[in-house]
N, C-alpha and C positions, 0 to 999 in steps of 0.2 A: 135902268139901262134901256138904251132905244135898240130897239131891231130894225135892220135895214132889210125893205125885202129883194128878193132876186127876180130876174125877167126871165123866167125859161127860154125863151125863144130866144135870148142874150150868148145865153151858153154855145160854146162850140167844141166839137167832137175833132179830134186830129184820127184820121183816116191812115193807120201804119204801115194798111198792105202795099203802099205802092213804094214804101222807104226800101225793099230789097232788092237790090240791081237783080238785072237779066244775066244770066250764066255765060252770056255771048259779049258781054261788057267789058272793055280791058279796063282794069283798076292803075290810075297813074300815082307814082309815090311823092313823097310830099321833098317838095325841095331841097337840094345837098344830099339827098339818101343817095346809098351806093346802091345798085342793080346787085339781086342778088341771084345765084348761082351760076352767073360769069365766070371762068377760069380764067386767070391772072397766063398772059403765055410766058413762058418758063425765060430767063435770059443767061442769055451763057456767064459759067462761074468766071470771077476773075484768075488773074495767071496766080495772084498772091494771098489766095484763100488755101486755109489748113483746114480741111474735110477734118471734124473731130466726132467720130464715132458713138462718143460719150454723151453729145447733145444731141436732144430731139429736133426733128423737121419743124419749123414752121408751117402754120395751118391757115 
């Protein structure tokens, strides 16, 4: 079996500290996401809705 040898001086180190953004950074979301914690503004109910007591609000 042959052994190939290595060049030290070949090798490279990846340097991590600088992969963590600055706290002052805005993060933008990746395409088609919804924005979150937006409130939806409320619209008026229609005349021919029956309020049924029995079902939960949607969220």
């Amino acid at each position: 079996m042959e052994k190939l040898e290595v060049d030290e001086s070949a090798r490279k180190t990846v340097y991590i500290g600088n992969i963590v953004k600055e706290k002052g950074e805005v993060t933008v979301p990746p395409l088609g996401s919804k924005p979150l914690g937006k409130k939806r503004e409320e619209k008026p109910l229609s005349e021919n809705l029956v309020d049924n007591p029995d079902v939960p609000p949607l969220e």
